[in-house]
VEXLUMVO-13664 format. One record per residue (C-alpha): y, x, z; residue in three letters. Coordinates in nm, 2 decimals, always signed. Each point is the difference from the previous one (the first is absolute). Layout:
N
+--------+--------+--------+------+
|      y |      x |      z | resn |
+--------+--------+--------+------+
|      Y |      X |      Z |  ALA |
...
+--------+--------+--------+------+
END
This chain:
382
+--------+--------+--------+------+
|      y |      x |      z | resn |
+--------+--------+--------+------+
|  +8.32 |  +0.98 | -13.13 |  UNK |
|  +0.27 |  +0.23 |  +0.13 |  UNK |
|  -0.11 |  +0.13 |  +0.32 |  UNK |
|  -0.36 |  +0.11 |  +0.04 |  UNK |
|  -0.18 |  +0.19 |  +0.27 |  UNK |
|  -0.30 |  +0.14 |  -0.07 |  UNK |
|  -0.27 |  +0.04 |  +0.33 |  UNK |
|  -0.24 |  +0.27 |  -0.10 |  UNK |
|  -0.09 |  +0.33 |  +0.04 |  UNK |
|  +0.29 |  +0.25 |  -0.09 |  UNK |
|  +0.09 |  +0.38 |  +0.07 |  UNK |
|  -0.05 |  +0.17 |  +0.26 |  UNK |
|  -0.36 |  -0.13 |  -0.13 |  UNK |
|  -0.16 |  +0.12 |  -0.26 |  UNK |
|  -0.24 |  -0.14 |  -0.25 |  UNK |
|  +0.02 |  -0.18 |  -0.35 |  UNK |
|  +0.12 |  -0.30 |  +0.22 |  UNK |
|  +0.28 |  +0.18 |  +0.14 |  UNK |
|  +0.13 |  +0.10 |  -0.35 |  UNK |
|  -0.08 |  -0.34 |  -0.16 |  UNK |
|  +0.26 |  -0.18 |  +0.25 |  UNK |
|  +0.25 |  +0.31 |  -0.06 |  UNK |
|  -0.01 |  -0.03 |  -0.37 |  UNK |
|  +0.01 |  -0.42 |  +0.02 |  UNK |
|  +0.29 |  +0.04 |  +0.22 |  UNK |
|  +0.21 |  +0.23 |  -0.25 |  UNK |
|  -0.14 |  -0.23 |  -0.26 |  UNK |
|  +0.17 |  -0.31 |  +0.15 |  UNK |
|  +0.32 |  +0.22 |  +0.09 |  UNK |
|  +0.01 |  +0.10 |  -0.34 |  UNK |
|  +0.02 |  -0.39 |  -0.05 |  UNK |
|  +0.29 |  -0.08 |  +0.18 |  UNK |
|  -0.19 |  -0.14 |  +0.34 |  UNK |
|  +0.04 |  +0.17 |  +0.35 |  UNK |
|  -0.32 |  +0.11 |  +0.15 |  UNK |
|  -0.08 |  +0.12 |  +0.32 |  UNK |
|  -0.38 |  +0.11 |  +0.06 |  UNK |
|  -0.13 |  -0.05 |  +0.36 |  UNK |
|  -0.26 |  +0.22 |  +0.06 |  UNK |
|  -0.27 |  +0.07 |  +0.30 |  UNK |
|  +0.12 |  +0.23 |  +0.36 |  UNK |
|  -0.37 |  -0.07 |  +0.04 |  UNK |
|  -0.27 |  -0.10 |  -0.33 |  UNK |
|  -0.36 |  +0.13 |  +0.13 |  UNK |
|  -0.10 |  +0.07 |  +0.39 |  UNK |
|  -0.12 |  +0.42 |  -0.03 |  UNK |
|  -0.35 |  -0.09 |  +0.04 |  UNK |
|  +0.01 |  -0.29 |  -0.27 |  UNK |
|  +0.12 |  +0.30 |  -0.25 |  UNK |
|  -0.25 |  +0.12 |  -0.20 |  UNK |
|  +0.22 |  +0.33 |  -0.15 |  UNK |
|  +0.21 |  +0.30 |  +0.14 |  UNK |
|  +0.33 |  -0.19 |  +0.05 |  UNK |
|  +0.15 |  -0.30 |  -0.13 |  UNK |
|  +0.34 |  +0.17 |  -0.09 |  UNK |
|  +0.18 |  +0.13 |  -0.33 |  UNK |
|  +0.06 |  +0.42 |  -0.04 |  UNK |
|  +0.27 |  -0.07 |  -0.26 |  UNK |
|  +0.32 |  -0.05 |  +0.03 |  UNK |
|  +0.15 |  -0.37 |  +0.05 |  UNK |
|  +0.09 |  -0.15 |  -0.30 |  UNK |
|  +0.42 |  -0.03 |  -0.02 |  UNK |
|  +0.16 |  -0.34 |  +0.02 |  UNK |
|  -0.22 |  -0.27 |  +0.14 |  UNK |
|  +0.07 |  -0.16 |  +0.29 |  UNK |
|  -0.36 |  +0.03 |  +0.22 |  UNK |
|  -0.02 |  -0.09 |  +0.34 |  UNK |
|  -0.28 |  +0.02 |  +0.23 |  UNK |
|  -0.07 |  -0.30 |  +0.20 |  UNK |
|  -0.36 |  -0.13 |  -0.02 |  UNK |
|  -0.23 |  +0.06 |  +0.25 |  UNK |
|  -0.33 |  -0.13 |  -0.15 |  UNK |
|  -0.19 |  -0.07 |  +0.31 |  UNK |
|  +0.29 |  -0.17 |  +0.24 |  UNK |
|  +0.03 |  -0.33 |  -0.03 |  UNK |
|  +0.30 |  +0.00 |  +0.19 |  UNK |
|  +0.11 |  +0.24 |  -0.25 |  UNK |
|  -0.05 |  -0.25 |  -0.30 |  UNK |
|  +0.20 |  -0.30 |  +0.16 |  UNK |
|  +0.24 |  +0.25 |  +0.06 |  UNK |
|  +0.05 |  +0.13 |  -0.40 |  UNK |
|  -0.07 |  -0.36 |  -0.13 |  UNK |
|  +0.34 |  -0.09 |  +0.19 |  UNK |
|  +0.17 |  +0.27 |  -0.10 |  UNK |
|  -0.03 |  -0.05 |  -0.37 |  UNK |
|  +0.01 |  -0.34 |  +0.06 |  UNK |
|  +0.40 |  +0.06 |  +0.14 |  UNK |
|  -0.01 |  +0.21 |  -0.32 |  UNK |
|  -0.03 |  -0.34 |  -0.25 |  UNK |
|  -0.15 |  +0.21 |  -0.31 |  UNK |
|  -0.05 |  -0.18 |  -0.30 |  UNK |
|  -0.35 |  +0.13 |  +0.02 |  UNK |
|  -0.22 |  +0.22 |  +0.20 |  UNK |
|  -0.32 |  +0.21 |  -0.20 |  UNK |
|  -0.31 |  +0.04 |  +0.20 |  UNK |
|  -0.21 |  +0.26 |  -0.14 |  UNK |
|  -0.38 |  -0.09 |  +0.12 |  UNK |
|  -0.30 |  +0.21 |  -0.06 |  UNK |
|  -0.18 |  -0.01 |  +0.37 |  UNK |
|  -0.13 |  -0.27 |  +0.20 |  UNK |
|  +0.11 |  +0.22 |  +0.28 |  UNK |
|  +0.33 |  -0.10 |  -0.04 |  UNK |
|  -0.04 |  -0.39 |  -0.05 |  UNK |
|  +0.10 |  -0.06 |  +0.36 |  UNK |
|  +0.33 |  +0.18 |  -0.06 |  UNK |
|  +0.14 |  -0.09 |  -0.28 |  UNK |
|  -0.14 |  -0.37 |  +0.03 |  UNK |
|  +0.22 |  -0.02 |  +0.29 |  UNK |
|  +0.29 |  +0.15 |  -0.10 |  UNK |
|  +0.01 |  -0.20 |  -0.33 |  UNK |
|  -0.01 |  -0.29 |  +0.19 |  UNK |
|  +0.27 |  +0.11 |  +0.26 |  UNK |
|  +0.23 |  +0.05 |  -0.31 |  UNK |
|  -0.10 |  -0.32 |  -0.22 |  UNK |
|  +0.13 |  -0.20 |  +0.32 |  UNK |
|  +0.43 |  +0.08 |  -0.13 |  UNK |
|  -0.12 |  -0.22 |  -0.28 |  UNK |
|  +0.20 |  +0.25 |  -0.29 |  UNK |
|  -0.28 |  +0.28 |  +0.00 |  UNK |
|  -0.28 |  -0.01 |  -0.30 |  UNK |
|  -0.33 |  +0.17 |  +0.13 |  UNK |
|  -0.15 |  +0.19 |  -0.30 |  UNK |
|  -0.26 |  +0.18 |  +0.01 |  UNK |
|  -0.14 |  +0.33 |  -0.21 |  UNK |
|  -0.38 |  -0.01 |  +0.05 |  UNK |
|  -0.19 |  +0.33 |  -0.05 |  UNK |
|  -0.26 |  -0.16 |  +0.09 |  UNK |
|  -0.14 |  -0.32 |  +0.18 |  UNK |
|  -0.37 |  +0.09 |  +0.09 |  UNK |
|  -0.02 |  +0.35 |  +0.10 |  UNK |
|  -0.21 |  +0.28 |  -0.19 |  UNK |
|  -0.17 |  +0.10 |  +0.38 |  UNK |
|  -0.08 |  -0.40 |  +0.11 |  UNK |
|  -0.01 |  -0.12 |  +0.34 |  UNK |
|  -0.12 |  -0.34 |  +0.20 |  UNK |
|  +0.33 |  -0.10 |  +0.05 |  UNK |
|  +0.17 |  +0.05 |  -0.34 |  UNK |
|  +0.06 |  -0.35 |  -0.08 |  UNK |
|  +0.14 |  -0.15 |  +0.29 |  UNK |
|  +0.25 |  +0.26 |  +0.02 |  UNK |
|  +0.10 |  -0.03 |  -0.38 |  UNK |
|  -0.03 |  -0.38 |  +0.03 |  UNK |
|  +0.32 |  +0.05 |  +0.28 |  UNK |
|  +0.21 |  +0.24 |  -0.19 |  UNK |
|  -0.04 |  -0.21 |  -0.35 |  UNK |
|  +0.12 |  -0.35 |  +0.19 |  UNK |
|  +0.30 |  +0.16 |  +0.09 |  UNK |
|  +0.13 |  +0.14 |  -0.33 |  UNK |
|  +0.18 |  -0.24 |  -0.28 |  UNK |
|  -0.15 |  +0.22 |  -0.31 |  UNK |
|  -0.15 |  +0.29 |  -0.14 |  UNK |
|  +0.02 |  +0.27 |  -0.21 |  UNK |
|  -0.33 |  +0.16 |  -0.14 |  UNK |
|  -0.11 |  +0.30 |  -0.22 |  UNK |
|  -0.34 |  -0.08 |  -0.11 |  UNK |
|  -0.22 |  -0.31 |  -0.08 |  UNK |
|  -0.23 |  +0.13 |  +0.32 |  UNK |
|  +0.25 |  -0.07 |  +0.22 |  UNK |
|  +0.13 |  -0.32 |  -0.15 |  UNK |
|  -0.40 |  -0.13 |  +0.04 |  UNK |
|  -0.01 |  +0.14 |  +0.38 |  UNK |
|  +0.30 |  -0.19 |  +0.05 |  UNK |
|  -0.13 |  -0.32 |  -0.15 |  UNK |
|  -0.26 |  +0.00 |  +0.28 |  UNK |
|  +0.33 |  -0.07 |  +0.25 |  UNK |
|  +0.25 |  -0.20 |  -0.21 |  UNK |
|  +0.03 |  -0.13 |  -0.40 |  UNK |
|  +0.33 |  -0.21 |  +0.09 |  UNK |
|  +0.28 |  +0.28 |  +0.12 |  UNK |
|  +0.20 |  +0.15 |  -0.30 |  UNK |
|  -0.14 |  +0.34 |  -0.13 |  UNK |
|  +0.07 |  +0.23 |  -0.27 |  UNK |
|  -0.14 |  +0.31 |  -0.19 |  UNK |
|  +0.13 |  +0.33 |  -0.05 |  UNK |
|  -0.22 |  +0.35 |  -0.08 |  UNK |
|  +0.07 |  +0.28 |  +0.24 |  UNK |
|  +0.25 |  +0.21 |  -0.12 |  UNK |
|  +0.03 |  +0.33 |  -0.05 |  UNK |
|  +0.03 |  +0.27 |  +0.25 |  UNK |
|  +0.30 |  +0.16 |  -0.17 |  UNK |
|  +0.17 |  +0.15 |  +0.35 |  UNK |
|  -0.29 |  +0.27 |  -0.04 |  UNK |
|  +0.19 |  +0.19 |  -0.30 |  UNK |
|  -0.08 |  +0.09 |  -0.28 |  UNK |
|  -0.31 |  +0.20 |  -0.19 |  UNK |
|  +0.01 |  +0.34 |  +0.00 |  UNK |
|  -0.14 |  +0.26 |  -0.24 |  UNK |
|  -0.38 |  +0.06 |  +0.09 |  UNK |
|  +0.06 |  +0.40 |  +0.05 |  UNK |
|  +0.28 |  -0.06 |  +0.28 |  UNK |
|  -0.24 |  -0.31 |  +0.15 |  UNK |
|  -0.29 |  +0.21 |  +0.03 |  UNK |
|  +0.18 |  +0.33 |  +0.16 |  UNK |
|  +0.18 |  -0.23 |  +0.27 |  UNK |
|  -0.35 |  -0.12 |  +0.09 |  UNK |
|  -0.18 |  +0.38 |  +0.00 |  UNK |
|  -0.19 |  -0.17 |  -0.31 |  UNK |
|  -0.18 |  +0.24 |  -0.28 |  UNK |
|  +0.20 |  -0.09 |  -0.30 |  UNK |
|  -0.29 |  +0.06 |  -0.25 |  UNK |
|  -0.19 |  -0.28 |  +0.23 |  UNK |
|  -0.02 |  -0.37 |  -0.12 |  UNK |
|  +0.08 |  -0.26 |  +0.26 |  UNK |
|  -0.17 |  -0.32 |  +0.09 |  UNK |
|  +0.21 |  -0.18 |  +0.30 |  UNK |
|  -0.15 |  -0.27 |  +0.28 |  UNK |
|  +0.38 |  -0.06 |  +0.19 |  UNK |
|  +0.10 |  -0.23 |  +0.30 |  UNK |
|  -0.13 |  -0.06 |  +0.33 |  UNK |
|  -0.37 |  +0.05 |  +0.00 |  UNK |
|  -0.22 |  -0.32 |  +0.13 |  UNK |
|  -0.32 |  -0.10 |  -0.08 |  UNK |
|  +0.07 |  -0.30 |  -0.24 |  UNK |
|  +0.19 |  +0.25 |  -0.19 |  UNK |
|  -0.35 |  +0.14 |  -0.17 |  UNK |
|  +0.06 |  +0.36 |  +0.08 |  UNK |
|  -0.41 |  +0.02 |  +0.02 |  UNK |
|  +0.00 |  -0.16 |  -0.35 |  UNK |
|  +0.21 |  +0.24 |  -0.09 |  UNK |
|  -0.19 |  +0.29 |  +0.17 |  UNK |
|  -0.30 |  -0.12 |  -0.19 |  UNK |
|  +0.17 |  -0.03 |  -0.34 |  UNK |
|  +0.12 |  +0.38 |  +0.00 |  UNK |
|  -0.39 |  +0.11 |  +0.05 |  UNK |
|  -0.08 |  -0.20 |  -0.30 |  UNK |
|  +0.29 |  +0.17 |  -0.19 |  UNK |
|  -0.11 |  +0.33 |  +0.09 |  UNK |
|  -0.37 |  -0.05 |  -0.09 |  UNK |
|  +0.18 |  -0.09 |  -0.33 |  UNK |
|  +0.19 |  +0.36 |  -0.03 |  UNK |
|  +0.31 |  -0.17 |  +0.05 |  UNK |
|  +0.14 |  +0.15 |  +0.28 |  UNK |
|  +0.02 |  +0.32 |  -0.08 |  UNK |
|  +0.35 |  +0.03 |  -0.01 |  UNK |
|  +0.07 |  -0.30 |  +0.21 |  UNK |
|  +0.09 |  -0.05 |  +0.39 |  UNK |
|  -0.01 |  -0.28 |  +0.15 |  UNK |
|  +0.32 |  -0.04 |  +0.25 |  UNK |
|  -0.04 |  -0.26 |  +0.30 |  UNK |
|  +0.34 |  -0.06 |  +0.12 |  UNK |
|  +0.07 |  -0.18 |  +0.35 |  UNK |
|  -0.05 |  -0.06 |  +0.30 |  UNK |
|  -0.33 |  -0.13 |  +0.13 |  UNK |
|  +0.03 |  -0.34 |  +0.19 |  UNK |
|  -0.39 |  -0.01 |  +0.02 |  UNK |
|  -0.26 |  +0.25 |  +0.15 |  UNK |
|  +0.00 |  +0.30 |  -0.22 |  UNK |
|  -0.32 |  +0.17 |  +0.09 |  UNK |
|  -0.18 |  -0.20 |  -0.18 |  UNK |
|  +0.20 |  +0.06 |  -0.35 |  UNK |
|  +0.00 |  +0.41 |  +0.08 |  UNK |
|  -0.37 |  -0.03 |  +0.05 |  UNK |
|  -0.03 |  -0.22 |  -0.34 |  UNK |
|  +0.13 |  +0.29 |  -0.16 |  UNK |
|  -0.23 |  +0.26 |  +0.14 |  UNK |
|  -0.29 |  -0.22 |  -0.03 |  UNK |
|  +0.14 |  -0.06 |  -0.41 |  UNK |
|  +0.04 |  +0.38 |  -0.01 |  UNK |
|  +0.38 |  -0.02 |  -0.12 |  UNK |
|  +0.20 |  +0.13 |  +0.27 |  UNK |
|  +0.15 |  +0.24 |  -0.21 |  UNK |
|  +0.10 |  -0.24 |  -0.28 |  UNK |
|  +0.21 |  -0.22 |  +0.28 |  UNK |
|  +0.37 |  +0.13 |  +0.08 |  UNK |
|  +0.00 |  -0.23 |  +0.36 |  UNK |
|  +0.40 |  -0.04 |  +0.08 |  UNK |
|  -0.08 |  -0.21 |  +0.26 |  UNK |
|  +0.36 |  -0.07 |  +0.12 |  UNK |
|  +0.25 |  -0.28 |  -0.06 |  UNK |
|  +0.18 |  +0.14 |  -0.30 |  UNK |
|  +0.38 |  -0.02 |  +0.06 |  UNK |
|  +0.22 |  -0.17 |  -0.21 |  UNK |
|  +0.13 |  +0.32 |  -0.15 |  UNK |
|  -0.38 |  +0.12 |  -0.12 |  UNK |
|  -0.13 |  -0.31 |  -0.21 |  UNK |
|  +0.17 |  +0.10 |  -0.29 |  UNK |
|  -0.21 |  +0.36 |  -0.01 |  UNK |
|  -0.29 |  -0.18 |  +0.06 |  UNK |
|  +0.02 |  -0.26 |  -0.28 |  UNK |
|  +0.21 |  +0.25 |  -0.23 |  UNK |
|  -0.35 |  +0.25 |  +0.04 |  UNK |
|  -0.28 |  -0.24 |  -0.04 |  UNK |
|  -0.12 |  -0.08 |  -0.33 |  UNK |
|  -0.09 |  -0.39 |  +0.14 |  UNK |
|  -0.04 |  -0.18 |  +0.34 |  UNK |
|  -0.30 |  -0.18 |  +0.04 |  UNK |
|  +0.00 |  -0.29 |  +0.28 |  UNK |
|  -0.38 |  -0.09 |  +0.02 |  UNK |
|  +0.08 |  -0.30 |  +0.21 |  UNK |
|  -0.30 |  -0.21 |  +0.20 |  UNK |
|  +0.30 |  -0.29 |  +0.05 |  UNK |
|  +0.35 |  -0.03 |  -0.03 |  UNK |
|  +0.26 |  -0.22 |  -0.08 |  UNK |
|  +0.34 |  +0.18 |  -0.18 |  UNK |
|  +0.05 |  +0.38 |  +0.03 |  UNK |
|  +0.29 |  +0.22 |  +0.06 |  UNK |
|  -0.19 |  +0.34 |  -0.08 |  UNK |
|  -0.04 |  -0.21 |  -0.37 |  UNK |
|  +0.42 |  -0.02 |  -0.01 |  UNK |
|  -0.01 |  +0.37 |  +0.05 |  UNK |
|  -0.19 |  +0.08 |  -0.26 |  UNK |
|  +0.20 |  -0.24 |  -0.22 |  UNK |
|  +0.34 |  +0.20 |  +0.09 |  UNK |
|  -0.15 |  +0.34 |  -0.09 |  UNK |
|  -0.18 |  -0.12 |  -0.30 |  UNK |
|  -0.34 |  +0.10 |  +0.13 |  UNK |
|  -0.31 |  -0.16 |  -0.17 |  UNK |
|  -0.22 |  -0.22 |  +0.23 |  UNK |
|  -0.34 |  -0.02 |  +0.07 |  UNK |
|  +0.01 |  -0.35 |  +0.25 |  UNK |
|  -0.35 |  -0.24 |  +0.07 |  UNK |
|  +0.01 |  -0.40 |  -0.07 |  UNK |
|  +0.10 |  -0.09 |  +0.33 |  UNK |
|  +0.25 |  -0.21 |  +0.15 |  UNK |
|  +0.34 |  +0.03 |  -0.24 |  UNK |
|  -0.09 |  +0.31 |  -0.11 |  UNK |
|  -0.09 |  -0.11 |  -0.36 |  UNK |
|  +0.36 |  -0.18 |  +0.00 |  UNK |
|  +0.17 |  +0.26 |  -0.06 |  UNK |
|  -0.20 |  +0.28 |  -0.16 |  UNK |
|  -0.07 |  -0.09 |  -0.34 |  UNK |
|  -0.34 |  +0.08 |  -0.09 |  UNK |
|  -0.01 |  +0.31 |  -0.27 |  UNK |
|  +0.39 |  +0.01 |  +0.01 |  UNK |
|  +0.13 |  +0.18 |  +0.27 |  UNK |
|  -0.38 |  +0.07 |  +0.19 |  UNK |
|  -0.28 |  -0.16 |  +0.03 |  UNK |
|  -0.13 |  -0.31 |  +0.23 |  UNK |
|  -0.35 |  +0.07 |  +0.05 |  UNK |
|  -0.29 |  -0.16 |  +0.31 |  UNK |
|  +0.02 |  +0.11 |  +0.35 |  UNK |
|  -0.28 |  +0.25 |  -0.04 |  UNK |
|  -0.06 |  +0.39 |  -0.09 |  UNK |
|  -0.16 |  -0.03 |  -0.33 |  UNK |
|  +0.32 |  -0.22 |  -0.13 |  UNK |
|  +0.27 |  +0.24 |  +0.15 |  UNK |
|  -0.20 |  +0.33 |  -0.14 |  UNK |
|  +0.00 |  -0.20 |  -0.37 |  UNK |
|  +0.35 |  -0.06 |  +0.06 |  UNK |
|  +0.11 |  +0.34 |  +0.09 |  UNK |
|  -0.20 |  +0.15 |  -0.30 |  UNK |
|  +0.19 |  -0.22 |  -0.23 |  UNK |
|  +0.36 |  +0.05 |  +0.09 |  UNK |
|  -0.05 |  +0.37 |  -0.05 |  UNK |
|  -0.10 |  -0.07 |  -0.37 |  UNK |
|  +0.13 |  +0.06 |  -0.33 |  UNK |
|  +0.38 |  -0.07 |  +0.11 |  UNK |
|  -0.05 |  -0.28 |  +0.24 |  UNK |
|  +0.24 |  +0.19 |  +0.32 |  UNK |
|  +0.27 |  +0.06 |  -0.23 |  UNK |
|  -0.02 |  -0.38 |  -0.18 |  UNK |
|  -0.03 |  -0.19 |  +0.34 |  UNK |
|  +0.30 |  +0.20 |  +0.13 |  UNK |
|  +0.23 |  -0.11 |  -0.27 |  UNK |
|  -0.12 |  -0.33 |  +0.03 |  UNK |
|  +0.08 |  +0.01 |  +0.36 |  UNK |
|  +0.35 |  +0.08 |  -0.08 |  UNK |
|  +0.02 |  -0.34 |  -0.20 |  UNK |
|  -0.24 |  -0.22 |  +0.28 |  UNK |
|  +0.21 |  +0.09 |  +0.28 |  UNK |
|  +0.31 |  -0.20 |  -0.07 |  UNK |
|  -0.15 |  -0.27 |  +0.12 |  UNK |
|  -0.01 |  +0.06 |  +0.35 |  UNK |
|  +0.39 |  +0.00 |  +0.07 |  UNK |
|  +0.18 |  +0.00 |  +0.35 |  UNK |
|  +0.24 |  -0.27 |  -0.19 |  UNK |
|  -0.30 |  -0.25 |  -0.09 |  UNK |
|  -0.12 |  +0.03 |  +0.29 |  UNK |
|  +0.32 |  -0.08 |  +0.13 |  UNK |
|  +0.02 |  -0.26 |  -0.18 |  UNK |
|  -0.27 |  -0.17 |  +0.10 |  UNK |
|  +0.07 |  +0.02 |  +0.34 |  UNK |
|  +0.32 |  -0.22 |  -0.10 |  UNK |
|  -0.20 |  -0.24 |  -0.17 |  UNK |
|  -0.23 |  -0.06 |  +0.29 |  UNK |
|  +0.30 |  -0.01 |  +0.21 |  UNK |
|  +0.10 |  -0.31 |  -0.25 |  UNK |
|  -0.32 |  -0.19 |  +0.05 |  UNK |
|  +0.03 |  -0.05 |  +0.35 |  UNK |
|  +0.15 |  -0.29 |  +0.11 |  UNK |
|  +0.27 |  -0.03 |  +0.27 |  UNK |
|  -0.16 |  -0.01 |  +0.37 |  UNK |
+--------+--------+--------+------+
END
């Protein structure tokens, strides 16, 4: 596997997506291979959007070779790309997949491409049933799966989803890896005055793009049991992203709780050159998941040694160690409270961050590449 393209979201987009293929990309150049990312001129229709805008405020990262081609909603568009890198005769192409939305696309591209009879369809799956489900879910995955040779998943969730499709194409594991292209921690006093944050203040943090399987209510609910306890005294709680559900209804949670003033609401998409404050500030994030299937918001923490407060959901308990580096607690407010209680005894914070340091090796960009090569190596000539 020399030659790979990679068809997935990519800057001028932004998103944990976007920087996922970016970092794969450098991974695999790293690696010898030449890679060329084809990205969207078109991903989501305005009114299918459910944030501000779709596209990155950072700078674009330095040498990759993106182009944007990908119109999701053209079909004339599709047959178009899928013989273009079909002329191109890569060793492989990567579909990332996380939205039935876009089974129609890339279903038909793949397909396109497959016909040079060179080209290995692999596939990354985020996931295979969505979080937010829909009547049609299942077709539409059922005709993106049949056209890919193998996959490449990062938590048994989606490996059981998938079963529901195929058990006889080639797949492989790999963890998510780290989110290392976000820097590196920084001391809690500089953190806290980029962010206009009292320094004497102790810092719970909810991060990532706010929707309702995320548990934000849950978590809502857990911080009024933690101050009937006394222990928010010197605590805020920071909710950082940008709402892709109705937000009334969370603002009006908070005055109906009374806590208002013990929410800092950054309700923006952080850009890539802010995560490190807020992860450097916080003392732990908490992700008080309803569903989920792997996170990136968990890699983050992992890269700035943050202790974790995550719910037994989806993959979630994969890779947070239980009483190691956080705690993996139920999906309700009387679990997350006990959880937040405990990692701010005796010396838990500063234990579960050292053990972070040692935990996080195992989710390398080279495994993962790896991996990819393996699966590549299971599929059999088409």
């Amino acid at each position: 596997m020399k030659n790979i393209v990679i068809l997935g979201t990519a800057y001028p987009y932004r998103g944990g997506l976007a920087s996922f293929n970016e970092m794969l990309a450098y991974t695999l150049a790293k690696h010898g291979k030449q890679v060329d990312i084809i990205t969207f001129n078109l991903l989501y229709p305005g009114f299918l959007f459910p944030g501000r805008t779709q596209y990155s405020e950072s700078l674009p990262p330095a040498d990759l070779q993106i182009t944007r081609m990908v119109n999701s909603i053209n079909p004339l568009n599709w047959w178009r790309v899928g013989r273009h890198i079909r002329r191109m005769r890569p060793d492989a192409v990567i579909l990332r997949y996380w939205t039935p939305f876009l089974a129609p696309c890339l279903g038909t591209i793949s397909r396109m491409v497959s016909k040079n009879c060179h080209t290995k369809i692999l596939s990354l799956l985020d996931n295979v049933i969505p979080h937010e489900k829909h009547f049609y879910d299942r077709v539409l995955t059922r005709y993106f799966v049949n056209s890919v040779h193998g996959f490449i998943y990062m938590s048994q969730q989606v490996k059981n989803e998938l079963d529901m499709f195929t058990t006889v194409k080639p797949t492989v594991s790999a963890p998510h890896p780290i989110f290392s292209n976000f820097g590196e921690r920084v001391p809690r006093a500089e953190a806290c005055q980029r962010l206009n944050l009292p320094a004497e203040k102790r810092y719970v943090l909810f991060f990532g793009l706010i929707r309702d399987y995320k548990g934000l209510d849950l978590m809502l609910d857990a911080w009024v049991a933690l101050r009937q306890n006394g222990q928010t005294d010197d605590k805020k709680l920071i909710v950082a992203g940008e709402f892709y559900t109705d937000k009334t209804k969370y603002i009006r949670q908070m005055e109906r709780l009374g806590i208002s003033g013990d929410v800092l609401l950054h309700d923006w998409f952080i850009r890539d050159e802010d995560v490190k404050y807020y992860f450097s500030a916080a003392d732990v994030l908490v992700q008080p998941y309803k569903s989920a299937t792997q996170s990136g918001v968990t890699q983050i923490a992992y890269q700035f040694e943050t202790p974790v407060v995550v719910t037994h959901v989806g993959g979630l308990a994969e890779i947070v160690p239980d009483g190691q580096v956080g705690y993996v607690v139920e999906p309700d407010a009387l679990h997350i409270t006990r959880a937040i209680e405990k990692i701010y005894e005796n010396d838990n914070l500063q234990r579960m961050a050292e053990n972070m340091t040692i935990e996080k090796r195992r989710f390398s960009w080279d495994y993962f590449s790896e991996q990819l090569e393996k699966l590549y190596g299971q599929i059999k000539n088409h």
